[in-house]
N, C-alpha and C positions, 0 to 999 in steps of 0.2 A: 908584349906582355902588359905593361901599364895601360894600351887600350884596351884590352879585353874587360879587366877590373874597371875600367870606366863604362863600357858597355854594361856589366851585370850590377854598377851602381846605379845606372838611370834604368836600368830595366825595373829595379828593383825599385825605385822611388816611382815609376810609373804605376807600377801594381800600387806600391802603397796610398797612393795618392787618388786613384781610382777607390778603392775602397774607403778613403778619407771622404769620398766627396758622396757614397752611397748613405753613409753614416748620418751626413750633414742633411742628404736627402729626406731620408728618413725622421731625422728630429723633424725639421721641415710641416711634416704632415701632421694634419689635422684629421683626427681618429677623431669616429662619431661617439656620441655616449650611448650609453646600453637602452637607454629607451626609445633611440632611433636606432638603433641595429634589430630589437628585435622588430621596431613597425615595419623597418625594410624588407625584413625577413618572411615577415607573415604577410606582406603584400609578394612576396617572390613566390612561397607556396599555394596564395591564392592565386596567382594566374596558373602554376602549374597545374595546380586541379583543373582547373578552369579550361586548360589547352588539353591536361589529359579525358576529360570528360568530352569536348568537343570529337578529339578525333577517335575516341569508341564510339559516338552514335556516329561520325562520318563512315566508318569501316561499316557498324550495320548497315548503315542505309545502302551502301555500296554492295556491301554481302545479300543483302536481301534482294537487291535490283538483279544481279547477276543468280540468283535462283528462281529470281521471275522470269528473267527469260532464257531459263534453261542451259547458261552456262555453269553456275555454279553446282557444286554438289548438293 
């Protein structure tokens, strides 16, 4: 009996102590301020245009090639 309640004491201070130390993690970090979050930000949507732009003319030029020579519809 008294080992078991020993077992769900250290289980229990394991959990806790795991989340004591995400906690501690957390303070820890160093968050950007708002006028680097949004340049990251608008540098993240410029490549995405930038990738999505690329690969619609890559598909044309592939769709076009493949109607050139008679595969495509």
């Amino acid at each position: 009996m008294v080992a078991s309640k020993e077992k769900n004491v250290t289980k229990k201070n394991v959990i806790k102590d795991f989340f004591n130390g995400i906690v501690n993690e957390a303070k820890r970090i160093r968050w950007p301020k708002f006028s680097q979050l949004m340049t990251n930000t608008g540098k993240v949507l410029f490549f995405c245009i930038c990738f999505a732009i690329f690969f619609v003319l890559c598909d044309f030029i592939v769709s076009g090639f493949l109607v050139w020579i008679g595969v495509g519809a």
